[in-house]
mmCIF file as gemmi writes it, N, C-alpha and C atoms, coordinates in Angstrom:
data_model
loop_
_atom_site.group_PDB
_atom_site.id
_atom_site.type_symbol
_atom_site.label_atom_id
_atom_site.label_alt_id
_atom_site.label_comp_id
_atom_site.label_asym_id
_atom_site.label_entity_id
_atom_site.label_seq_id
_atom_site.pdbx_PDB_ins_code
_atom_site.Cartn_x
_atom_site.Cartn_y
_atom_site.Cartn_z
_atom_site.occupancy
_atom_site.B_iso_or_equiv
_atom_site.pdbx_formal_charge
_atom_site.auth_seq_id
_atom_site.auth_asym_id
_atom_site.pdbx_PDB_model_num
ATOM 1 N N . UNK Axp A 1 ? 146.341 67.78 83.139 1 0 ? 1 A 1
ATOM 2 C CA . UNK Axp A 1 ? 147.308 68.054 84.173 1 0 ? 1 A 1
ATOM 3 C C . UNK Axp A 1 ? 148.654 68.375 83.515 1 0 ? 1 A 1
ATOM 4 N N . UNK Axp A 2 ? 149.423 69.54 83.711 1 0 ? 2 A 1
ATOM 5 C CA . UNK Axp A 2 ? 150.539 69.853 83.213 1 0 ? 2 A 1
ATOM 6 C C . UNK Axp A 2 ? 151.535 69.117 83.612 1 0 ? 2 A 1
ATOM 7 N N . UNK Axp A 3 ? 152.359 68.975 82.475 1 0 ? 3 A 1
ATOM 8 C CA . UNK Axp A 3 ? 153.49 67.467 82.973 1 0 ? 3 A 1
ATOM 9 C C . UNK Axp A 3 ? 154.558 68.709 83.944 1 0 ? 3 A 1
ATOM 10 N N . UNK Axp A 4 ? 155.043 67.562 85.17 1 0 ? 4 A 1
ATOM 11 C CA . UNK Axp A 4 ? 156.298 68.528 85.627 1 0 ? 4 A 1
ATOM 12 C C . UNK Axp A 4 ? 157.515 68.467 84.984 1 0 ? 4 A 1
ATOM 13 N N . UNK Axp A 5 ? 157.801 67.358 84.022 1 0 ? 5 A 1
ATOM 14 C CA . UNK Axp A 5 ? 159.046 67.167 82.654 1 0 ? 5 A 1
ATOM 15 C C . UNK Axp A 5 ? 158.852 67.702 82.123 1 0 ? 5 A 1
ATOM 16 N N . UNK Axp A 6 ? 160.257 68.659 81.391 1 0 ? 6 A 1
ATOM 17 C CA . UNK Axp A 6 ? 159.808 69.214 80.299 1 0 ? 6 A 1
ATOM 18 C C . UNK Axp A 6 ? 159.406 68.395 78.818 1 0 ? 6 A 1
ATOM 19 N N . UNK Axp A 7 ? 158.919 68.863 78.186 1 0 ? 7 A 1
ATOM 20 C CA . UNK Axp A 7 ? 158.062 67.649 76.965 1 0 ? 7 A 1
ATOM 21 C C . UNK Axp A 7 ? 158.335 68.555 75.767 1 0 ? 7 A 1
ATOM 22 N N . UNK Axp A 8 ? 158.707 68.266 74.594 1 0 ? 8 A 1
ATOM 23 C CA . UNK Axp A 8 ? 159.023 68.897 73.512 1 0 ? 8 A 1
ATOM 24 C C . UNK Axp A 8 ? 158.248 68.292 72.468 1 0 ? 8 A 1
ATOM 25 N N . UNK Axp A 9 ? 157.517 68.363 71.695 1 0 ? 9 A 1
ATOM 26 C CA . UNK Axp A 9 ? 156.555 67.76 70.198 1 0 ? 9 A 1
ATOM 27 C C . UNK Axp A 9 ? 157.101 68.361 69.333 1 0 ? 9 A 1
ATOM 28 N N . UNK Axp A 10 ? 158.181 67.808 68.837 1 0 ? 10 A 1
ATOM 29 C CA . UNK Axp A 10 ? 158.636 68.222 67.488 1 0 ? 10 A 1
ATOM 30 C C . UNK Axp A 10 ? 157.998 67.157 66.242 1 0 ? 10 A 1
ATOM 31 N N . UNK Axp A 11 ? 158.135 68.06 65.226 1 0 ? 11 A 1
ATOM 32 C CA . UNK Axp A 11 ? 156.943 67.811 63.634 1 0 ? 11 A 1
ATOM 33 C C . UNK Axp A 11 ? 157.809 68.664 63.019 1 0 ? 11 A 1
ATOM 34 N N . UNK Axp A 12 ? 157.408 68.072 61.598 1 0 ? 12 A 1
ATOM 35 C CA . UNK Axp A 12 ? 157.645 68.533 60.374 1 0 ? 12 A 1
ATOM 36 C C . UNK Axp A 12 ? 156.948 69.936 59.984 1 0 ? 12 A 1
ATOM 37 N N . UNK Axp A 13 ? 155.556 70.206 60.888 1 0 ? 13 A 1
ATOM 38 C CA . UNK Axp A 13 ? 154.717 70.407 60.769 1 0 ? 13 A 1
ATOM 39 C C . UNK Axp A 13 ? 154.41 71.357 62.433 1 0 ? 13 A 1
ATOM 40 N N . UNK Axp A 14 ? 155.341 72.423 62.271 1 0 ? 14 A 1
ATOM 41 C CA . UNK Axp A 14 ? 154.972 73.319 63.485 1 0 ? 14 A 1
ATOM 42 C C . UNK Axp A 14 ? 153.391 73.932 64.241 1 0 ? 14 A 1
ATOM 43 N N . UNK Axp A 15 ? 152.563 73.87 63.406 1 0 ? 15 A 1
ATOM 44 C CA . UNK Axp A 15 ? 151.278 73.639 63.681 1 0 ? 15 A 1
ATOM 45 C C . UNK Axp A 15 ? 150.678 72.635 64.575 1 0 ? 15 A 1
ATOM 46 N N . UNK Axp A 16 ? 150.84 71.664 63.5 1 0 ? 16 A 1
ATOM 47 C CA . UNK Axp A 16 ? 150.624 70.201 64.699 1 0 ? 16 A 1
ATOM 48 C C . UNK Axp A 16 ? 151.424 70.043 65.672 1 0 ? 16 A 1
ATOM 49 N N . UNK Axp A 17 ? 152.41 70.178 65.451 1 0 ? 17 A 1
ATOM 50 C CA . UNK Axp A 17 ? 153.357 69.796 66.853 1 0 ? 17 A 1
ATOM 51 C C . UNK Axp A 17 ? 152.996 71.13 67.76 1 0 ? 17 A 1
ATOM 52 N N . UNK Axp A 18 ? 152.492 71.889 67.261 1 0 ? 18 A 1
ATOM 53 C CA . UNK Axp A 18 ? 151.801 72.751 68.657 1 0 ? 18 A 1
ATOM 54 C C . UNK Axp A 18 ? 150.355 72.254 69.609 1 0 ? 18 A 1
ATOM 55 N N . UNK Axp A 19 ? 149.631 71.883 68.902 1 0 ? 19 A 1
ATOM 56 C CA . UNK Axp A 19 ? 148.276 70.882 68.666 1 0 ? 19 A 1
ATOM 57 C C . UNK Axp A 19 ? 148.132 69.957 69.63 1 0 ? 19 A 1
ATOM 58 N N . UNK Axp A 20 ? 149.403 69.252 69.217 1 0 ? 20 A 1
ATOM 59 C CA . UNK Axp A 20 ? 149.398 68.152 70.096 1 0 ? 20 A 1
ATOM 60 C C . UNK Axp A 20 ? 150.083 68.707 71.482 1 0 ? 20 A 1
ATOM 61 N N . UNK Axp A 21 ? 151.492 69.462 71.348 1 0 ? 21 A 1
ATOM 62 C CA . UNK Axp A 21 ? 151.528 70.27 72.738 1 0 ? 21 A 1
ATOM 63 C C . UNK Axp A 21 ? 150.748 70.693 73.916 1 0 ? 21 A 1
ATOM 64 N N . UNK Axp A 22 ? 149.498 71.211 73.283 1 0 ? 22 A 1
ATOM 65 C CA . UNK Axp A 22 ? 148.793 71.959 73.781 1 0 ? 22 A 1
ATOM 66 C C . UNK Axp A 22 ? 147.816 70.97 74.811 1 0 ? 22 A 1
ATOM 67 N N . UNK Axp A 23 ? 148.248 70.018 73.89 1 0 ? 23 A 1
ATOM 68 C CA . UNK Axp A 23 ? 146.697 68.555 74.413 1 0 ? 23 A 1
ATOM 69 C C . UNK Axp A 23 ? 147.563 68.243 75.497 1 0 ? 23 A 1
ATOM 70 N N . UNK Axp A 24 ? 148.971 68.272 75.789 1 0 ? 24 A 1
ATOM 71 C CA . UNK Axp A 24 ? 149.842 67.593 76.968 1 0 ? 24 A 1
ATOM 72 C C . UNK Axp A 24 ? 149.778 68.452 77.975 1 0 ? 24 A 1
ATOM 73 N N . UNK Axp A 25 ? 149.426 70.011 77.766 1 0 ? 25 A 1
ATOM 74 C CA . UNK Axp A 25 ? 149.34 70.796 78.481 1 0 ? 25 A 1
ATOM 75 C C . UNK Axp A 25 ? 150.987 71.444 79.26 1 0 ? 25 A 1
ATOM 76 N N . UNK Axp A 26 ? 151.547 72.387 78.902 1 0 ? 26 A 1
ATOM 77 C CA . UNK Axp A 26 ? 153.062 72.961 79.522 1 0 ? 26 A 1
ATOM 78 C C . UNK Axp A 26 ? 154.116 72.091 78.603 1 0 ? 26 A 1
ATOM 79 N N . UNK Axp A 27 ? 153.819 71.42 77.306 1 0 ? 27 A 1
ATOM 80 C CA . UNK Axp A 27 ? 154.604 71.088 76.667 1 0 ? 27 A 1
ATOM 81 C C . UNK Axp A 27 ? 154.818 72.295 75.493 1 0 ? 27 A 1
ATOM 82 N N . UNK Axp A 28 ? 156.412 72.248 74.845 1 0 ? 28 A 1
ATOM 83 C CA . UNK Axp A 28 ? 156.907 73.202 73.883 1 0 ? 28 A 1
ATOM 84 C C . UNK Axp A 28 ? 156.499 72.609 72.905 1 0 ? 28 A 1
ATOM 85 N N . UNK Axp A 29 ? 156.588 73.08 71.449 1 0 ? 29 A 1
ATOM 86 C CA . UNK Axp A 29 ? 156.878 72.637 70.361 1 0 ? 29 A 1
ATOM 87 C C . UNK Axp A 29 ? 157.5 73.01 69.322 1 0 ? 29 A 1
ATOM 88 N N . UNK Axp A 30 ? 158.336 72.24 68.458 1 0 ? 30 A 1
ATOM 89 C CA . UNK Axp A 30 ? 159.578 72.63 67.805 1 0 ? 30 A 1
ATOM 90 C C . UNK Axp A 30 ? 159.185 71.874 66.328 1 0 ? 30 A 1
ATOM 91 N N . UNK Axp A 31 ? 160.104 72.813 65.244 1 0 ? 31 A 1
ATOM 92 C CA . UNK Axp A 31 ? 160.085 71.954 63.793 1 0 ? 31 A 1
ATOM 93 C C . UNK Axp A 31 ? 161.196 71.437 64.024 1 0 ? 31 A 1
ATOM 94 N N . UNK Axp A 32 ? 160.902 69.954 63.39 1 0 ? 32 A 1
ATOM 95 C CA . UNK Axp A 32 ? 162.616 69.055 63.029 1 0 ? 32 A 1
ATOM 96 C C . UNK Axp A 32 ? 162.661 68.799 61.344 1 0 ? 32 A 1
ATOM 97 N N . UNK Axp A 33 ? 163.706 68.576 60.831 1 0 ? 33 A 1
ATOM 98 C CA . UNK Axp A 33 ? 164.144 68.257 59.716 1 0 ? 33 A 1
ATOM 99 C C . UNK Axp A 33 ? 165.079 67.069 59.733 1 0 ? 33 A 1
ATOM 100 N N . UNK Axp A 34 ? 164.078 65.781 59.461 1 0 ? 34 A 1
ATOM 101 C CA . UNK Axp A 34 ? 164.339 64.444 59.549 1 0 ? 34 A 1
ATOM 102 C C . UNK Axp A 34 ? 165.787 64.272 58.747 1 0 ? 34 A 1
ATOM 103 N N . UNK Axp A 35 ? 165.941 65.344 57.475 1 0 ? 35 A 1
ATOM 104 C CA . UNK Axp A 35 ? 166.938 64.891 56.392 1 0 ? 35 A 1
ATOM 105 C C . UNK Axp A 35 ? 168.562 65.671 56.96 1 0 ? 35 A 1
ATOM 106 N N . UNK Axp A 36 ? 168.538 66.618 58.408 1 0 ? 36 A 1
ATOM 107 C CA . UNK Axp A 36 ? 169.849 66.957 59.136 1 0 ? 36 A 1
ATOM 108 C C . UNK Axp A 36 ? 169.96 66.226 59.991 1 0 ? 36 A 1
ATOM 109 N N . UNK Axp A 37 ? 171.636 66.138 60.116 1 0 ? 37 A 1
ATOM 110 C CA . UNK Axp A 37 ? 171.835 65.735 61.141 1 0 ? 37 A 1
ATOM 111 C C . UNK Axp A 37 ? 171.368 66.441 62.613 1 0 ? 37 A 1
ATOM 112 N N . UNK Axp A 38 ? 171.357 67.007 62.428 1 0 ? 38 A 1
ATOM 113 C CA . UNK Axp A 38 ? 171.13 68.069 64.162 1 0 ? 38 A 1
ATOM 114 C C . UNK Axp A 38 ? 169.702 68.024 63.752 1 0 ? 38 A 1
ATOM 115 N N . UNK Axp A 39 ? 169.541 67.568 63.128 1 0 ? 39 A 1
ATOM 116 C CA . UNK Axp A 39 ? 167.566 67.683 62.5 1 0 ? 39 A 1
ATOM 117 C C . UNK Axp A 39 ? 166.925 69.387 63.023 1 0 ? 39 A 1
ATOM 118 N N . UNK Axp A 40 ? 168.062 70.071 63.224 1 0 ? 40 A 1
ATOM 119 C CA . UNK Axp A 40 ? 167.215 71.464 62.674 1 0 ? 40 A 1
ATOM 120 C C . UNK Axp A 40 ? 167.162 71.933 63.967 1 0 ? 40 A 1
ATOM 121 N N . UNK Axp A 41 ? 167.467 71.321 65.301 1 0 ? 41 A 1
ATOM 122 C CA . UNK Axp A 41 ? 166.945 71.857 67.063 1 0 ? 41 A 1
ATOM 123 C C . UNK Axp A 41 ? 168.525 72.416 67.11 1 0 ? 41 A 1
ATOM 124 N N . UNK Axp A 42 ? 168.101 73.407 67.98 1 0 ? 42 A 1
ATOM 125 C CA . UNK Axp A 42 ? 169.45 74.404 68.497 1 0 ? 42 A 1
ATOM 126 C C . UNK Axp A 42 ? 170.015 73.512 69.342 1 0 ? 42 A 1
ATOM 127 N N . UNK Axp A 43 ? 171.007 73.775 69.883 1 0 ? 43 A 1
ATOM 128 C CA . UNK Axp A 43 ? 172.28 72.668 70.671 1 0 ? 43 A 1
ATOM 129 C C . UNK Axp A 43 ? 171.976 73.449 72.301 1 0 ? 43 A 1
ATOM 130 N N . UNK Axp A 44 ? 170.888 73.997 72.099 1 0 ? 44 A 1
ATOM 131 C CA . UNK Axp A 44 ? 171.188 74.807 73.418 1 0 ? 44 A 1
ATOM 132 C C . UNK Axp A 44 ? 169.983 74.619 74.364 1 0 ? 44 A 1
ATOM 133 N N . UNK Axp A 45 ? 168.862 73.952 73.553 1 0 ? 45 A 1
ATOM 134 C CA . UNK Axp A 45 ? 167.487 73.242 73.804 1 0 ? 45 A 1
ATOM 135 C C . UNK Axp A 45 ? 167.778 72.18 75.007 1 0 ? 45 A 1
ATOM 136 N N . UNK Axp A 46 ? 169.054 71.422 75.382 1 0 ? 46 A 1
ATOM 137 C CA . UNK Axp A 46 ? 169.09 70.701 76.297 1 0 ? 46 A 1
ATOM 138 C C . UNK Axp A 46 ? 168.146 69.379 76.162 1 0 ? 46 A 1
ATOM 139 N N . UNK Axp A 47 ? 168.019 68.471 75.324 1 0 ? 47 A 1
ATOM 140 C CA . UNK Axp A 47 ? 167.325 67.648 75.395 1 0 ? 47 A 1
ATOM 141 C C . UNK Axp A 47 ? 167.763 66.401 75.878 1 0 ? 47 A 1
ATOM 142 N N . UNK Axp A 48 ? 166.997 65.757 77.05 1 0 ? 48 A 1
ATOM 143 C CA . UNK Axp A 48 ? 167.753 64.618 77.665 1 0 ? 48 A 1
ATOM 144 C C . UNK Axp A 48 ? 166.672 62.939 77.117 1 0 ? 48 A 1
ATOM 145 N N . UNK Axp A 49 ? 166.394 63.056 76.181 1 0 ? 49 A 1
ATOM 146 C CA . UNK Axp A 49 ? 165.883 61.929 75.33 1 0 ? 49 A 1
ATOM 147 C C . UNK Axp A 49 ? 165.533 62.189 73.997 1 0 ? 49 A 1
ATOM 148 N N . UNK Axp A 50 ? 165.044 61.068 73.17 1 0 ? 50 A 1
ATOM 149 C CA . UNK Axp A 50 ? 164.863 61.337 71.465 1 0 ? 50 A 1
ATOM 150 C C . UNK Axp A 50 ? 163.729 59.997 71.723 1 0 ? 50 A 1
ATOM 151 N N . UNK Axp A 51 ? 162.579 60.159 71.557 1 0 ? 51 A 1
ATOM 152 C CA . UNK Axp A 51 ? 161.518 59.491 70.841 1 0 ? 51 A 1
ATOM 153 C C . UNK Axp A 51 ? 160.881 59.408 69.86 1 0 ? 51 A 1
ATOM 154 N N . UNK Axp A 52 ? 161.276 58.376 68.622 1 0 ? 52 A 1
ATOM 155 C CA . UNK Axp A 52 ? 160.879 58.532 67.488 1 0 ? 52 A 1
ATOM 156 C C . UNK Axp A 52 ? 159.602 57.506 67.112 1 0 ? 52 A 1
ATOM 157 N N . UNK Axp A 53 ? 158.486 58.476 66.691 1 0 ? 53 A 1
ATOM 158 C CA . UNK Axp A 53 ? 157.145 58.027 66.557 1 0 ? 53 A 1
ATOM 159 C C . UNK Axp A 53 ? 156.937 58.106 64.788 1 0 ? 53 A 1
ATOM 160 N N . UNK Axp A 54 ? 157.916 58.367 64.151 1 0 ? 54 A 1
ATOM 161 C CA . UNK Axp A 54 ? 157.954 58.606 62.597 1 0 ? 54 A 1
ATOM 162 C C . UNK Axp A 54 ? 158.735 57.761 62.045 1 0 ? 54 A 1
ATOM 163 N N . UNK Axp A 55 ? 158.325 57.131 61.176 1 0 ? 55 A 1
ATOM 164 C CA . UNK Axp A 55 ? 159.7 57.082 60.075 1 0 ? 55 A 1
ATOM 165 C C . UNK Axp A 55 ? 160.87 57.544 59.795 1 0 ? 55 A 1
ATOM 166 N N . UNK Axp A 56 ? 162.002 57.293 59.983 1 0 ? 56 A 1
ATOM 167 C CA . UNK Axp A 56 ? 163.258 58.019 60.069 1 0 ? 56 A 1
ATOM 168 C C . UNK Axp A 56 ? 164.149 57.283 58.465 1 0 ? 56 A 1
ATOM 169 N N . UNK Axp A 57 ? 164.23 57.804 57.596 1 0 ? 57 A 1
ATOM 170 C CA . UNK Axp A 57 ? 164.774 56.222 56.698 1 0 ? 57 A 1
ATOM 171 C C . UNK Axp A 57 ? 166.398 56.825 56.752 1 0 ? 57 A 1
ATOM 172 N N . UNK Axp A 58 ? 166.93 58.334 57.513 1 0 ? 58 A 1
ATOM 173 C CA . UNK Axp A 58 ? 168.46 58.188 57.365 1 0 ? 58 A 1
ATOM 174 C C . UNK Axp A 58 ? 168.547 57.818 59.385 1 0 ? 58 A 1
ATOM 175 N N . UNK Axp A 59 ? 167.94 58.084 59.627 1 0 ? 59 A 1
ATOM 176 C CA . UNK Axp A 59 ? 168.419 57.652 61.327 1 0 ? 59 A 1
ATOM 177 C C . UNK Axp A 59 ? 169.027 58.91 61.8 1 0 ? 59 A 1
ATOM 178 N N . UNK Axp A 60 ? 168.488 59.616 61.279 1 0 ? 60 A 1
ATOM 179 C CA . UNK Axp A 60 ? 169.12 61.306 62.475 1 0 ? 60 A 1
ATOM 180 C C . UNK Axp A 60 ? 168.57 61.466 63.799 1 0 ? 60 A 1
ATOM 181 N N . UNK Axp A 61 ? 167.483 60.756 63.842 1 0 ? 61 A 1
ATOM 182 C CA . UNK Axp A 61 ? 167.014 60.668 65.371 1 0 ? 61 A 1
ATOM 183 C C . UNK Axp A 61 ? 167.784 60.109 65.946 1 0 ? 61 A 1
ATOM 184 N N . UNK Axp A 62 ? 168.111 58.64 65.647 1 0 ? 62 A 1
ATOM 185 C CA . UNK Axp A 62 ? 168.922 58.043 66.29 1 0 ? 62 A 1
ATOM 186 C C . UNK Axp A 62 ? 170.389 58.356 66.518 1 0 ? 62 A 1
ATOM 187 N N . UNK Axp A 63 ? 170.556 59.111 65.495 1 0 ? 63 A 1
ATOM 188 C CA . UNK Axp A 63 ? 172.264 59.345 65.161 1 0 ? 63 A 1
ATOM 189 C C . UNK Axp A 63 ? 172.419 61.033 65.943 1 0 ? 63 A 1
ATOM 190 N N . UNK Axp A 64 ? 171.289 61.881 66.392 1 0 ? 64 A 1
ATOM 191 C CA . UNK Axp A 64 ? 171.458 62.788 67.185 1 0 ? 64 A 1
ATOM 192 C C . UNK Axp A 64 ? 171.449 62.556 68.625 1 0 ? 64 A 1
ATOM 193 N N . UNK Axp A 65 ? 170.981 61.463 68.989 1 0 ? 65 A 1
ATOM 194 C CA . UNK Axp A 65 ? 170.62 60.718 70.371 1 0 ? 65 A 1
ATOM 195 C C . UNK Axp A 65 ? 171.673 60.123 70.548 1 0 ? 65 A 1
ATOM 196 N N . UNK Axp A 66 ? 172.511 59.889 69.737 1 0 ? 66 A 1
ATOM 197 C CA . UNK Axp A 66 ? 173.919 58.73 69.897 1 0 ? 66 A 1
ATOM 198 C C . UNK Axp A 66 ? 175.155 60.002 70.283 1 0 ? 66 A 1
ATOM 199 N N . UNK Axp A 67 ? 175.042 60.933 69.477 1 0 ? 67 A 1
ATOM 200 C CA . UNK Axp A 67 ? 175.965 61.989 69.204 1 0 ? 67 A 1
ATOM 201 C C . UNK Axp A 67 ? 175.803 62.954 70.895 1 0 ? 67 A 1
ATOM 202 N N . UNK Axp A 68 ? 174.578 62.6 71.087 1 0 ? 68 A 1
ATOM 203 C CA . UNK Axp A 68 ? 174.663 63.586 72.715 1 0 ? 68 A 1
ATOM 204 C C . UNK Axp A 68 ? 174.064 62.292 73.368 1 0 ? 68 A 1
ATOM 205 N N . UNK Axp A 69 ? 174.797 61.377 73.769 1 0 ? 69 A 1
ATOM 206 C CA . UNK Axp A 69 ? 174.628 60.202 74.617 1 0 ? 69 A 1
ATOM 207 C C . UNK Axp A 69 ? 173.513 60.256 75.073 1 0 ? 69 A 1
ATOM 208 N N . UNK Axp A 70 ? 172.122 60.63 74.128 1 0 ? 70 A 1
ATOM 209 C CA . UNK Axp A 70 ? 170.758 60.498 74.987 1 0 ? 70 A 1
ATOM 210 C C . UNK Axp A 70 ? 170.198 59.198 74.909 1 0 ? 70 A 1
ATOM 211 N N . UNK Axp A 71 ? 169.227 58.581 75.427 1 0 ? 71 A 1
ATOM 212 C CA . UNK Axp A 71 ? 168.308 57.842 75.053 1 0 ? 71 A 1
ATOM 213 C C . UNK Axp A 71 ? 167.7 57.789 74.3 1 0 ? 71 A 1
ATOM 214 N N . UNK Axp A 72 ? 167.23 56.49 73.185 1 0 ? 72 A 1
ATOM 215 C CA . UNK Axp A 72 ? 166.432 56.813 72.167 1 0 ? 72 A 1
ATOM 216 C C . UNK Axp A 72 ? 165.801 55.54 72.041 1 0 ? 72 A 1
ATOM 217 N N . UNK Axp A 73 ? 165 55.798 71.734 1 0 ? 73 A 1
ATOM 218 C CA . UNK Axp A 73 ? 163.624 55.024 71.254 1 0 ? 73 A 1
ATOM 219 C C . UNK Axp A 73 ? 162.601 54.933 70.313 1 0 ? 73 A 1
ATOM 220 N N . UNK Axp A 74 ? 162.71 53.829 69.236 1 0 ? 74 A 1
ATOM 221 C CA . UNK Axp A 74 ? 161.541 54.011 68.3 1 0 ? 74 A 1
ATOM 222 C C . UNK Axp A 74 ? 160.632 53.04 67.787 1 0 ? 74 A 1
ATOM 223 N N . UNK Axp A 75 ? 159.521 54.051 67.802 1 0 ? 75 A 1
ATOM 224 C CA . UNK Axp A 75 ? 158.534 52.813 67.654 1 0 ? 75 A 1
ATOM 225 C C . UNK Axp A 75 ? 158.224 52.452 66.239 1 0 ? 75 A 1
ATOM 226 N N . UNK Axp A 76 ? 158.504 53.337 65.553 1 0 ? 76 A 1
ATOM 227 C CA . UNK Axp A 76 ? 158.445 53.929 64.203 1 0 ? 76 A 1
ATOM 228 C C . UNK Axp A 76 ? 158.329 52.648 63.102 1 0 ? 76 A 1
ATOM 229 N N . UNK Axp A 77 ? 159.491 51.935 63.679 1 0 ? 77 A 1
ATOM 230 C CA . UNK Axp A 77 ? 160.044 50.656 63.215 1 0 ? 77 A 1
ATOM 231 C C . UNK Axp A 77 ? 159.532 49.839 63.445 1 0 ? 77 A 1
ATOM 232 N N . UNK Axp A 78 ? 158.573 49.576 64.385 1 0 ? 78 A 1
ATOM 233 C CA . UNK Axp A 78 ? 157.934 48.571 64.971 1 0 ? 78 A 1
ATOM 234 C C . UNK Axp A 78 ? 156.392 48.518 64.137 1 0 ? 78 A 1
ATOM 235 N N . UNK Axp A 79 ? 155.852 49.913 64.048 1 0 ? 79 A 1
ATOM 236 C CA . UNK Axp A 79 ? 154.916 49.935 63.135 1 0 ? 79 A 1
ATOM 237 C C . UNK Axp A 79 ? 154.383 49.529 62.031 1 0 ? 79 A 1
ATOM 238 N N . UNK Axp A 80 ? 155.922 49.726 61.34 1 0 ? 80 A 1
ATOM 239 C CA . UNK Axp A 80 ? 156.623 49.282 59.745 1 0 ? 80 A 1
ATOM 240 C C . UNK Axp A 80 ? 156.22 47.725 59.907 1 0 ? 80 A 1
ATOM 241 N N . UNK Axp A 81 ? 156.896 47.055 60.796 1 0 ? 81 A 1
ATOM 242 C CA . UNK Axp A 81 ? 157.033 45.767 60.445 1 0 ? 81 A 1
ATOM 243 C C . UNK Axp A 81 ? 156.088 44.97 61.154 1 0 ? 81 A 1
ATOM 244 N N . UNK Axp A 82 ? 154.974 45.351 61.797 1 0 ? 82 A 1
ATOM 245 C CA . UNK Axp A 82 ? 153.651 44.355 61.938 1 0 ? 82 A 1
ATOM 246 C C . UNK Axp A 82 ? 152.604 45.078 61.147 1 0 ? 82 A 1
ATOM 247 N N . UNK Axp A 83 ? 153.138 45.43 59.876 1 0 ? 83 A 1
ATOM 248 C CA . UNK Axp A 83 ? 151.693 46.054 59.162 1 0 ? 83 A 1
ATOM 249 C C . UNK Axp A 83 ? 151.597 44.739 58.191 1 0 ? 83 A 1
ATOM 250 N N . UNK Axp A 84 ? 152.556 44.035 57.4 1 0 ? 84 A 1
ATOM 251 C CA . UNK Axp A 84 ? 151.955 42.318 56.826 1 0 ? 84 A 1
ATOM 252 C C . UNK Axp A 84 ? 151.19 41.826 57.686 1 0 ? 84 A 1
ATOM 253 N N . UNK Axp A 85 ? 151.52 41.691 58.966 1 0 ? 85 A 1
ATOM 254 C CA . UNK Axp A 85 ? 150.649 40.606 59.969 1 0 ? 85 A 1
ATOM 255 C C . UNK Axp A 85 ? 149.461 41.245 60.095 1 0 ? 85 A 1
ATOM 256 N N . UNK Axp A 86 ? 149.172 43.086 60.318 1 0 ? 86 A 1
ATOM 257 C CA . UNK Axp A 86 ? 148.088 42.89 60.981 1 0 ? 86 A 1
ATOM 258 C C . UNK Axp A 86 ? 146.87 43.047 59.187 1 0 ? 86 A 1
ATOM 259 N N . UNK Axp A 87 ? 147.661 43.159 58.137 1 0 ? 87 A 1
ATOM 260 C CA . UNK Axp A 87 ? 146.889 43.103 56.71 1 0 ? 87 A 1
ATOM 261 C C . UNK Axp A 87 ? 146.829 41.122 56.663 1 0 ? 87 A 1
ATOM 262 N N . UNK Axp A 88 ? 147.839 40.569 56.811 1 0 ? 88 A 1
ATOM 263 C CA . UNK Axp A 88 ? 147.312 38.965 57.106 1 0 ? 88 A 1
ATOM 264 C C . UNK Axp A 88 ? 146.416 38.818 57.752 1 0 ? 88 A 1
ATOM 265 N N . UNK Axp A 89 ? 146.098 39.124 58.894 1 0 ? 89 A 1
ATOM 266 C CA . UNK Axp A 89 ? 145.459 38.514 60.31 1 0 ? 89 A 1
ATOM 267 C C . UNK Axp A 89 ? 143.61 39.372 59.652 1 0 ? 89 A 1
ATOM 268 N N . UNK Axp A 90 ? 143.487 40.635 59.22 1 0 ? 90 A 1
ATOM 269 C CA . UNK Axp A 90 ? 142.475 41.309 58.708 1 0 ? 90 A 1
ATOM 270 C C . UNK Axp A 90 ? 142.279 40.481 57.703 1 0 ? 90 A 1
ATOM 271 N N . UNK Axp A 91 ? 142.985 39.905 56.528 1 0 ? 91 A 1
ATOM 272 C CA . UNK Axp A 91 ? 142.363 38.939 55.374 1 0 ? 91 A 1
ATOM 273 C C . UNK Axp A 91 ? 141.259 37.638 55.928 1 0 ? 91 A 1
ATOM 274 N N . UNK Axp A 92 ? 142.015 37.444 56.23 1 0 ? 92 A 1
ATOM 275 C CA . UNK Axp A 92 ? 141.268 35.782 57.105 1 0 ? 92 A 1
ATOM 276 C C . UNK Axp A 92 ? 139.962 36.055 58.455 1 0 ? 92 A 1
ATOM 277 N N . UNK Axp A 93 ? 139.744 37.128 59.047 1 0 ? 93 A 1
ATOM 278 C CA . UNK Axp A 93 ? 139.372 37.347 59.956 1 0 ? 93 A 1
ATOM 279 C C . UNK Axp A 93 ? 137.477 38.158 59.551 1 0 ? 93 A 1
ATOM 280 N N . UNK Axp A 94 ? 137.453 37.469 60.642 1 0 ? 94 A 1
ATOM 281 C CA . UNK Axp A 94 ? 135.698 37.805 60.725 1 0 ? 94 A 1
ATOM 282 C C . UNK Axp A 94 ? 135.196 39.614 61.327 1 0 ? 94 A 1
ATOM 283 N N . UNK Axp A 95 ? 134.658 40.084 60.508 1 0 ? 95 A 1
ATOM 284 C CA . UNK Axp A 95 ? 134.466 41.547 60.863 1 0 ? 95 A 1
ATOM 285 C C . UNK Axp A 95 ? 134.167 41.557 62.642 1 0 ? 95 A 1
């Protein structure tokens, strides 16, 4: 079902981020460059959120989302830091 929001899949990796577009159905897709600030999207794209599903280690996601008062969100970080627990919890644990 085609989303009625517009949906943007930006990647490093303009291929995939088409890929996965395509799977959302009426979504765009764009290259970003994690290491700019403007991470590489035109100012004219209108984007009214920033969801970060990657690793960011300078924070341009966040710091482009701050810079145009969008919303931002990442899980990126969250990933990072329950990978000890879930390599603990797999040591001790029964297949």
């Amino acid at each position: 079902m085609p989303s009625t929001v517009p949906l943007t899949i930006a990647g490093r990796d303009l291929c995939r981020a088409r890929r996965v577009a395509d799977e959302f159905g009426g979504a765009t897709a764009a290259t970003i460059d994690l290491r700019r600030g403007d991470l590489g999207l035109q100012e004219t794209d209108g984007y009214s959120a920033v969801v970060a599903t990657v690793w960011d280690s300078h924070l341009n996601g966040l710091r482009f989302a701050q810079d145009r008062g969008l919303p931002y969100v990442s899980i990126s970080s969250g990933l990072v830091d329950i990978g000890p627990e879930v390599v603990a919890t797999r040591k001790g644990s029964a297949p």
